[in-house]
N, C-alpha and C positions, 0 to 999 in steps of 0.2 A: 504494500500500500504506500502511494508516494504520498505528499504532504498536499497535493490537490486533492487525494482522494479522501483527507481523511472529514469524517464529517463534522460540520461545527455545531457546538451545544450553543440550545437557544439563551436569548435573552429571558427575562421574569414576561415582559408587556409579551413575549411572544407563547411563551407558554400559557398564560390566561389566555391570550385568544384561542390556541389548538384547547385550550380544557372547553371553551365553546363551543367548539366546534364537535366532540364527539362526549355527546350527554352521557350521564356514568357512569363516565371516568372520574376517577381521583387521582391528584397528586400525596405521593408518600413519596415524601424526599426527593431524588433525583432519578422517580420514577412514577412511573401511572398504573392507575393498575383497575382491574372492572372484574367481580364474579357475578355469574351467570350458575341459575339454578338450575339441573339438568341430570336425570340419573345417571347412573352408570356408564350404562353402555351408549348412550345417548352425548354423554359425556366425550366417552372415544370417539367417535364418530367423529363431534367436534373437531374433535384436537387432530386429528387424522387430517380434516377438510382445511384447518388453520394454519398445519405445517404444511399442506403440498403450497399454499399458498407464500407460505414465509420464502420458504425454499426457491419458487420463482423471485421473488424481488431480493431476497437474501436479505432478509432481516429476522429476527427473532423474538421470541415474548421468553421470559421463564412462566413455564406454565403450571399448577398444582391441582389436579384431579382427587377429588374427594368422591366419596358414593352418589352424595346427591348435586355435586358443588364443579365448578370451574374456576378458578382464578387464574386471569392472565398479569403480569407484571412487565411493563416495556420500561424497557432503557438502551442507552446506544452506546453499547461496551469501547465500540474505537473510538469514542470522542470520554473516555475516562469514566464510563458510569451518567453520564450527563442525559438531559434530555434534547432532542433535534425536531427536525422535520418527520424525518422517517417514524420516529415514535407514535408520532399523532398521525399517520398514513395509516401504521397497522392498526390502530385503536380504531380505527374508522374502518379498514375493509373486517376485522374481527368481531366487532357490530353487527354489517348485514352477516357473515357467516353464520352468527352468534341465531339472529332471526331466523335463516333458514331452518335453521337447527331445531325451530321453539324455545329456545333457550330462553327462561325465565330471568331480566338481568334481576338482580339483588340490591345493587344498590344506585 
């Protein structure tokens, strides 16, 4: 990764605007994070549908799969833990995925 590639963490005024942008979401730290209520195996499926997705754009969530429970947690590890652009992209395409799903969000 050269020094163009690497990604820049947003300002504060930029980050309130992407938390507008995908309702849900919460900021913890120098991260976002949204569960969705969803059994089990309803649950996999998800997360199945979330990563062929991540996979194309090449970005990531840490994700935590509970019996009834989804949490996804975004942050953009090459820019140090930080939050970017790309953050609030996948919060946004993880949403409709999340909908497809029936995913009940939580919070």
């Amino acid at each position: 990764m050269t020094v163009a590639d690497t990604p820049v963490p947003l300002t504060e005024e930029e980050i309130a605007e992407g938390l507008r942008r995908v309702p849900g979401w919460s900021r913890q730290g120098e991260e976002i994070t949204r569960t969705f209520g969803i059994r089990y195996h309803g649950g996999v499926a998800l997360i199945v549908h979330v990563a062929d997705v991540e996979r194309l754009i090449g970005h990531h969530a840490d994700i935590d799969l509970r019996w009834d429970t989804v949490r996804f947690a975004i942050t953009t590890h090459d820019a140090g833990h930080r939050l970017t652009a790309a953050d609030f992209d996948l919060a946004e395409r993880i949403n409709a995925i999340a909908a497809a799903h029936d995913a009940r969000p939580l919070d």
